[in-house]
N, C-alpha and C positions, 0 to 999 in steps of 0.2 A: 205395629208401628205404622202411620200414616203416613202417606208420600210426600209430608214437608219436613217432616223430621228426620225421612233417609236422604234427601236433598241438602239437609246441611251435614250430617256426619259424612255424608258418599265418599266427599272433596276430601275430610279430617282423615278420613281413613288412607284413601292415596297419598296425601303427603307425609303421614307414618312413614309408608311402608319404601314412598322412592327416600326421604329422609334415612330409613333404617339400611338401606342397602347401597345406599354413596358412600363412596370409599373414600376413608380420611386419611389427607396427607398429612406427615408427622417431620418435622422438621429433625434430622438427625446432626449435633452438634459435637460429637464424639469426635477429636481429632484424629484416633488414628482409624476410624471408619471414611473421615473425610480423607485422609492421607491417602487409602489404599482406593477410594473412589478416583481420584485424582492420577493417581501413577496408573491405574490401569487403563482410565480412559486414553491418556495419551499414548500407554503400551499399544491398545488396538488400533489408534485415529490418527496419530502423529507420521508425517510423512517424512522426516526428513534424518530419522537417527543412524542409517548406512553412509549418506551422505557426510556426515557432521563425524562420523565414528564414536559414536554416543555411545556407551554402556551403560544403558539404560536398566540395566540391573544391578548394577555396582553404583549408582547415581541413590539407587533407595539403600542398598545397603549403608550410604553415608549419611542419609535423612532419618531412615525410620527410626531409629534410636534418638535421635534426637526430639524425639514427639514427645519423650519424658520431661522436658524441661518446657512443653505448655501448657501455662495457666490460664492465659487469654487468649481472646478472639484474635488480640491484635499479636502474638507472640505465632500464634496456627497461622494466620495469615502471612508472617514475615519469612517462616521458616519456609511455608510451603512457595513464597515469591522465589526467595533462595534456592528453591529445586529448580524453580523453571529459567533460572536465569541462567542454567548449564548448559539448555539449549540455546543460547544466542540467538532468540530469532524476536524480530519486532512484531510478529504476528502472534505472538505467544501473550496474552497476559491473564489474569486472575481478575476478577471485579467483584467485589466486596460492596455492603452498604456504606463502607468508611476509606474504601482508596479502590486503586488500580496499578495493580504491579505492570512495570513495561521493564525490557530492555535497550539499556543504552549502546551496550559495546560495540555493537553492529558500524557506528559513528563516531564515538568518540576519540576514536587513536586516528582519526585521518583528519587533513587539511581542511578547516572550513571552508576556503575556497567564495567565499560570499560573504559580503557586508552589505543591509539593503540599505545602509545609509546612503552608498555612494549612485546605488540607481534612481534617487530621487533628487539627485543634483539637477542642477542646469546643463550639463554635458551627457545626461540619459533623459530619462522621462522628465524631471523638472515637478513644478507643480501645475502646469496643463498640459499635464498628459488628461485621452479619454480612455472610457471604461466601459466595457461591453461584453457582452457573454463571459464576465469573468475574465478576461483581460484586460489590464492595463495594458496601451500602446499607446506610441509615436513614431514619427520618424524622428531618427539622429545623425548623427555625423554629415550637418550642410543637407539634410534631407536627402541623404542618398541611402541609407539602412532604416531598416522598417524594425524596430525594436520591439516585442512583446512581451510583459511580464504574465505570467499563471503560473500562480503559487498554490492552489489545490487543484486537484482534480475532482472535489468535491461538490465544485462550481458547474453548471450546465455547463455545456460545447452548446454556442448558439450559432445556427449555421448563419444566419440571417448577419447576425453582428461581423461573423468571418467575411460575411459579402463586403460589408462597408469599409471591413479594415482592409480586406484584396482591395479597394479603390481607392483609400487614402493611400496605401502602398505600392500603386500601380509605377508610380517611377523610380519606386527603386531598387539599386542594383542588387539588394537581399535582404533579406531576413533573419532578425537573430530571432531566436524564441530561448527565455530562461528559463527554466523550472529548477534551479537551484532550489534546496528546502521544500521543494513539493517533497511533500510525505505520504502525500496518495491518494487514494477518495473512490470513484468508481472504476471499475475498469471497461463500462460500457460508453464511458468519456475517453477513456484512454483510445479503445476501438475507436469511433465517431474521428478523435480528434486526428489519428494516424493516418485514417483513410483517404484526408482531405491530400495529402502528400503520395500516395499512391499513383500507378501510371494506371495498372491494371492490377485485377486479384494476385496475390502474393501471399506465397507459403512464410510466415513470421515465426511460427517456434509451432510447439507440440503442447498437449496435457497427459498427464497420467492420473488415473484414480485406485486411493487404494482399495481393491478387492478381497482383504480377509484381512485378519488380526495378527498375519505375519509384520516385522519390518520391512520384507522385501514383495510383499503381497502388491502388483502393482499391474492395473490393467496396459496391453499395448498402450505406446504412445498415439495420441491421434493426432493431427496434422491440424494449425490454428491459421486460419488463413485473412487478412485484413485487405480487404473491399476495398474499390477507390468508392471515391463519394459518389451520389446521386448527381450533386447539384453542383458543387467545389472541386476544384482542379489545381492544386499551385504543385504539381511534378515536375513543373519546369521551372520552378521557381531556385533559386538558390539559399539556401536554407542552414545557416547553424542552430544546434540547441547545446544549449547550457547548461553544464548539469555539474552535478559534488555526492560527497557520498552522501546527503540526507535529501535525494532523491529514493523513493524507498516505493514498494507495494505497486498503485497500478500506474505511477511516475516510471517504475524499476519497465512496467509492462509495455512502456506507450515507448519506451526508448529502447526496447529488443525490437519492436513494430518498426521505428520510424529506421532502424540502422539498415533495412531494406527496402527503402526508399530510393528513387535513380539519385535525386542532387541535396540528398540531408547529410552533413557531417556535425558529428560527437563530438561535441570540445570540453574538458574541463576533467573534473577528477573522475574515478572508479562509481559508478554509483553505488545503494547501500544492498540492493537485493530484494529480498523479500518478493521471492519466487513461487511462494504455495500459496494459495486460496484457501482463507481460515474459515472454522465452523465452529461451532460453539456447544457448548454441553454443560449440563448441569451438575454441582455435587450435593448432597444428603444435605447439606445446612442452607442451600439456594442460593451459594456462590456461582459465579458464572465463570465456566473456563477458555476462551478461547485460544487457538492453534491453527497453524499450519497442517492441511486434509488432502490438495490437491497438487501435485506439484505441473510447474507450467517449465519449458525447459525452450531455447533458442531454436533457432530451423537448423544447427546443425546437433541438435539433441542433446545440448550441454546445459549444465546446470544455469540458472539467473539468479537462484536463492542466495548467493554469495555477491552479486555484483555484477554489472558491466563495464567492461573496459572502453573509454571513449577511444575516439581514434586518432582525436589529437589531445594529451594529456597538456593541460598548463595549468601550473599553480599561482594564488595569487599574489603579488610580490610586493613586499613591504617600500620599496623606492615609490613603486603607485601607488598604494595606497597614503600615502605621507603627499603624493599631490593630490588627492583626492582620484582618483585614475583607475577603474575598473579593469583587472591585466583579461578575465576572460574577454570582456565586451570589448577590448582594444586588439585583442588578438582575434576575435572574428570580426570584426569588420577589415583587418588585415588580411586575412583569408577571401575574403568575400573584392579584396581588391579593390577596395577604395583611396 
C-alpha cells in the first residue's frame, strides 16, 4: 500500500473506531422507570421533608399504582406534577417539552395585599416616575418619601443608578421600597442590594448542605454574613419595605438580610418563603426536575422556607381601595412620620 492510500483510510479508520466506542444515549420513556427516577432523586436531594413532615414513602405508595392508568406523555406528566405538589414548595417544579408543573399553595389562601394599579396613580409613581437599575422611583407624599418599585430581582442592582436615586432622595424624610410580588431572581442581587442598608458586616441567617441520602443528612449550619457596600451607605437612612406573601426565593432572602439592618422596618403580610436553594436533575425521558438542595435558615437558625413575619403586619383595606388609596404605602409613610 503506498503512502497516499494509508493517508486517506488512516482518518476512516479513526473515526470507526472513536464512532464504535461512543456511548449512545437512549432515551427511556417507560413511566414507571421515569416514576421511580423521579421519587428517588428527590428521596436523596430533597431538603426539606423533616421540616414539612412529609412521608415521603407513603406519598409513592398513593402514586405508584396509579402509573397504571398512563397512556400518555401528558397523563405521566400530570400524575407525576400531582406528586410534587405534596411538597408545597415553589421551588419544586417538573419541565417538560409541553408545560411546567409549579406550586401555587404556598400563596393562594393569603391576602394579596397589592393592586399595581393603584402604584401607578397620580398619588404614587404616576406616569413620570424614572427608571434605573431596575427601579422605578419617585418622590411622593409633597416630596417628602422617596418611593421605590423593584419587582424582580431578576433585574441588575446598579450601584451607580442607587447613586442618583440617594440624590434625588436626599431630602427626604424616608424611604419606602416595594417588592410586593417580587418572586425572586438572583440572590447575588439580593446580597448587593441588602448591603447597601448595612452599618457594618452582619451575621443575616445560616446555610446547611445536605451531606448523604438520609433526610436528616445535613452539614453544620454555616454563618451567612451581608457586607455593607463598597461605595453606598443609606444605614441611616429610614427605610420601609413592602412586602405580601408572593415575595418568594431571593425576595424571601434580601428580606431575612435587610430585617437586620439598624433603621429598615417590615411592613405588610407574611412573606411566601422559599428558603432552599434549588438544583436540578435529570429523568430517563430528559425531563428536567428541579427542587429544593440547600437549605438557608435566619441568624436565629429558624426556618425561612415557610415565610417571614414582617414587623408591622397590615392588610389592604377595601375602604382604600374604593378611594384609590394604597393602605401599605399610607401606613409607611405614617410610620416614617410625615
Amino acid at each position: 500500500m503506498n503512502k497516499r492510500n494509508t493517508a486517506i483510510i488512516l482518518p476512516i479508520v479513526i473515526t470507526l473506531v472513536i464512532f464504535s466506542c461512543k456511548k449512545q444515549y437512549v432515551r427511556d420513556f417507560s413511566p414507571q422507570r421515569n416514576f421511580d427516577a423521579l421519587w428517588e432523586i428527590l428521596d436523596r436531594k430533597y431538603c426539606f421533608f423533616e421540616e414539612k413532615n412529609i412521608d415521603w414513602q407513603g406519598v409513592k405508595a398513593i402514586y405508584q399504582p396509579k402509573i397504571a392508568t398512563v397512556v400518555t406523555q401528558l397523563d405521566m406528566f400530570d400524575l407525576f406534577a400531582a406528586m410534587l405538589d405534596t411538597l408545597q414548595d415553589g421551588h419544586v417544579n417538573l419541565y417538560s417539552q409541553f408545560d411546567v408543573s409549579r406550586c401555587r399553595g404556598w400563596f393562594e389562601n393569603y391576602p394579596a395585599n397589592f393592586d399595581d394599579r393603584l402604584i401607578y396613580t397620580a398619588r404614587y409613581l404616576g406616569n413620570n416616575y424614572r427608571i434605573g437599575g431596575g427601579f422605578q422611583y419617585k418622590a411622593i407624599a409633597d416630596g417628602k418619601i422617596g418611593y421605590i418599585r423593584y419587582s424582580s430581582f431578576s433585574n441588575g442592582i446598579s450601584a451607580s443608578s442607587l447613586k442618583y436615586i440617594e440624590s434625588i432622595f436626599r431630602n427626604c424624610k424616608g424611604i419606602i421600597i416595594d417588592i410586593r410580588n417580587n418572586g425572586g431572581g438572583s440572590i447575588g442581587y439580593s446580597e448587593e442590594f441588602a448591603s447597601i442598608f448595612m452599618k457594618e458586616s452582619t451575621l443575616t441567617g445560616y446555610i446547611r448542605h445536605k451531606t448523604g441520602t438520609g433526610h436528616s443528612d445535613f452539614s453544620e449550619a454555616q454563618p451567612i454574613y451581608t457586607h455593607r457596600h463598597n461605595s453606598i451607605d443609606w444605614s441611616n437612612k429610614r427605610v420601609i419595605v413592602l412586602v405580601n406573601r408572593r415575595c418568594y426565593s431571593a425576595t424571601n432572602d434580601f428580606v431575612c438580610r435587610v430585617k437586620n439592618a439598624p433603621n429598615v422596618t417590615i411592613l405588610g403580610g407574611k412573606t411566601g418563603g422559599g428558603g432552599g436553594i434549588p438544583l436540578s436533575d435529570e429523568l430517563p425521558n430528559g425531563w428536567l426536575i428541579r427542587f429544593s438542595a440547600v437549605q438557608i435558615l435566619d441568624r436565629h437558625k429558624k426556618q425561612i422556607e415557610f415565610g417571614i413575619e414582617p414587623d408591622i403586619t397590615v392588610t389592604m383595606d377595601s375602604t382604600d381601595l374604593q378611594k384609590g388609596y394604597d393602605t401599605l404605602i399610607e401606613k409607611a409613610i405614617e410610620v416614617i412620620g410625615v
